[in-house]
N, C-alpha and C positions, 0 to 999 in steps of 0.2 A: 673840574667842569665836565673831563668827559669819562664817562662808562667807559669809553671803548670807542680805539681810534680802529679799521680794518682795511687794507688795501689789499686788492687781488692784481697777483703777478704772474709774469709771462713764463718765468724759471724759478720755482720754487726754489731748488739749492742753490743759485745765483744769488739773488733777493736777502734768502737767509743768513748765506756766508754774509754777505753788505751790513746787514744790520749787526748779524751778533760782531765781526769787527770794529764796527763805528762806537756802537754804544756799550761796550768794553771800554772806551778810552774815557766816557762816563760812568766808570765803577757800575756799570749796570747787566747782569747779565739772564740769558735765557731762561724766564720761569717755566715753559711748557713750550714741548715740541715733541708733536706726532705727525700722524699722517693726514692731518687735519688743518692746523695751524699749528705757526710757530707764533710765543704771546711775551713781548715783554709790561710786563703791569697795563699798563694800559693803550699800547699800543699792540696791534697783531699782525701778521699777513697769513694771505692762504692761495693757494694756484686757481686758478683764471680758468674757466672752462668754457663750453659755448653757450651753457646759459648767462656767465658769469663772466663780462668783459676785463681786462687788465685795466687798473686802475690808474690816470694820468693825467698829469698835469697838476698834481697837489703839492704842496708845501706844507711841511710838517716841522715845527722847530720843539726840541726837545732841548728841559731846560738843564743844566750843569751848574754845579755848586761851586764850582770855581770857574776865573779865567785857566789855569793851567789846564781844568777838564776841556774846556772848548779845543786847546790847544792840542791837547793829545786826542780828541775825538777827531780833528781833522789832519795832522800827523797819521794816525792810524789807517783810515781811508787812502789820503794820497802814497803810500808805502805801499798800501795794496794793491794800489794800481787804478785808486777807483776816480772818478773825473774831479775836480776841482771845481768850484762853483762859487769861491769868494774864498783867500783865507783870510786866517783869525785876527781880527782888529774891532777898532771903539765901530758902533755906525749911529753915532749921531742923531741922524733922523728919523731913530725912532726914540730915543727917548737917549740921556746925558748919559747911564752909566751900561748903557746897552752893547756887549760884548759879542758877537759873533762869529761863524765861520758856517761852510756851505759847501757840501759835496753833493753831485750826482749818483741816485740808486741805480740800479741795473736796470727800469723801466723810464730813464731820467726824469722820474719826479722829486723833488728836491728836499734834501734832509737839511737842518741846522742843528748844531748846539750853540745854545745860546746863553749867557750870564747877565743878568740883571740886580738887583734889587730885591722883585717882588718874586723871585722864579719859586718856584714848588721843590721836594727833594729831588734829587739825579735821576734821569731818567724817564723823570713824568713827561706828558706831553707838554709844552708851556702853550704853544699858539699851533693854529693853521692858517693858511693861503686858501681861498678859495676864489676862482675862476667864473665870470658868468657872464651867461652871453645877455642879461637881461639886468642890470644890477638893482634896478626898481621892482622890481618884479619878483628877483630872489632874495629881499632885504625882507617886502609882504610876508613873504613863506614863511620867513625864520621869525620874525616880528610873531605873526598866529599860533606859532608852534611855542615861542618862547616863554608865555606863563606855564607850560608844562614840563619844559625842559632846564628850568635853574640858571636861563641868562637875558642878557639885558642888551638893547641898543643903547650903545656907549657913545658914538658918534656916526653923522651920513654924512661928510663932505665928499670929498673925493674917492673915499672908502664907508664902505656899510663896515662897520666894527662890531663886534657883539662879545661884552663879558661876561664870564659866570666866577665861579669861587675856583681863584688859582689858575684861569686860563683865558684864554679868548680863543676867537677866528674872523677870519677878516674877508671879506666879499670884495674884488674886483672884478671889471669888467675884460673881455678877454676870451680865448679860443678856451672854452667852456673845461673847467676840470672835470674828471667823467669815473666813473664807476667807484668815487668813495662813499665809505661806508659809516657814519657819525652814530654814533650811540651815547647818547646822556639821561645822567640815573634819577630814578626816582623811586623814592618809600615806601612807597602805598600802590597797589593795584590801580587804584581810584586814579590818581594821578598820570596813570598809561593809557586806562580809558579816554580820561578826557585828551590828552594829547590828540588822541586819534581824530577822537569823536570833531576838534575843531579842524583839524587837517582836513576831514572829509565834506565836514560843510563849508569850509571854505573853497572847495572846490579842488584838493588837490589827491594827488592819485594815491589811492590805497597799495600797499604793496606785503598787507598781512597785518590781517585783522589782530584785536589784543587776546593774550592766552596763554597759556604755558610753553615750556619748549624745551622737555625736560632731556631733549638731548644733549645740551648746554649743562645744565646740572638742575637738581630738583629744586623748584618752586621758581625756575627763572620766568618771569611775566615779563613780557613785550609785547610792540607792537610798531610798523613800520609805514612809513610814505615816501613819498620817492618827491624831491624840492625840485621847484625847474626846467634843474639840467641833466635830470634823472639819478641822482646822487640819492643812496639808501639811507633814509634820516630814521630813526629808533629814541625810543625809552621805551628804557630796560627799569624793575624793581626785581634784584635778588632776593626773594622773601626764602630767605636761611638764616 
């Protein structure tokens, strides 16, 4: 479901140690690290600067192929020393064979590894949390963007849900998540345009027009808006 999850943090090698420990204990480890970002498949971070707020208040659950992974993803973290946020047991309510555990990052916005069922291979992102001060309002945003972005309104009760192929993310209402970065893919050029083209007649804030960006790597097309709560929403088409 996503291109590309990216949070900006307050202490890049704080942040970095957090993840490459945690998600080691899901056989997953660091595909790239410069002085840029560090990237595991489809997750990234990179340092917070003053154009570039520290990213907070997210929930990110990354799925694990077993219960033991869950177990040693959150074993790993608390040995580290890192905060505890739930450990590894069933949780029920969210679905029968729903496996979890829950540590705080170093900007305490909140990591899972999670075992289900339907989960993607180690590593991948499974779901996110997201936070909003407006939840009718940020359901609209994603609702408009959604025939260009490869996901669907799955349910509105008490939560806006939205899925795509192997993931979701979930809108509640709440002291607003802030400065995340959503990137989901798309084929064709054609498909980034329009993305944009209805963000903008819809009335939501442009944040970078569609185009290349071949600092990324050659032929990457994007193009970006800003939902809300001012969170960086993208589709991306790698045309390589």
């Amino acid at each position: 479901m996503f291109d590309h999850v990216t949070i900006r943090v307050s202490d890049r090698a704080a942040s970095e140690a957090f993840y490459t420990t945690v998600l080691l204990g899901l056989s997953f480890e660091t595909m790239y690290s410069d002085d840029r970002f560090a990237e595991w498949d489809d997750f990234s971070l990179t340092a917070a600067d003053d154009d570039n707020p520290v990213t907070r208040g997210l929930h990110i659950g990354f799925g694990a192929p077993s219960r033991d992974h869950v177990d040693r993803f959150w074993q790993a973290g608390t040995e580290a020393g890192y905060r505890d946020d739930g450990p590894p047991g069933p949780r029920t309510q969210y679905r029968a064979d729903y496996y979890g555990a829950f540590l705080r990052d170093p900007d305490s916005n909140s990591a899972e590894a999670v075992h289900h069922g339907d989960v993607r291979p180690p590593g991948r992102i499974d779901h996110l949390w997201i936070r909003v001060a407006d939840r009718a309002a940020a359901q609209r945003f994603y609702e408009t963007i959604a025939p260009h972005a490869g996901f669907e309104l799955a349910n509105a009760s008490e939560r806006s849900r939205f899925v795509g192929a192997g993931g979701s993310f979930t809108l509640l209402e709440g002291t607003p998540t802030e400065h995340a970065h959503l990137a989901f893919p798309a084929t064709e050029n054609a498909t980034v345009d329009a993305f944009h083209r209805a963000a903008i007649e819809a009335g939501y804030r442009d944040n970078g027009v569609p185009g290349e960006r071949p600092r990324y790597h050659p032929g990457y097309y994007g193009a970006y808006v800003l939902d809300p709560d001012g969170n960086n929403i993208e589709v991306v088409n790698h045309d390589r």
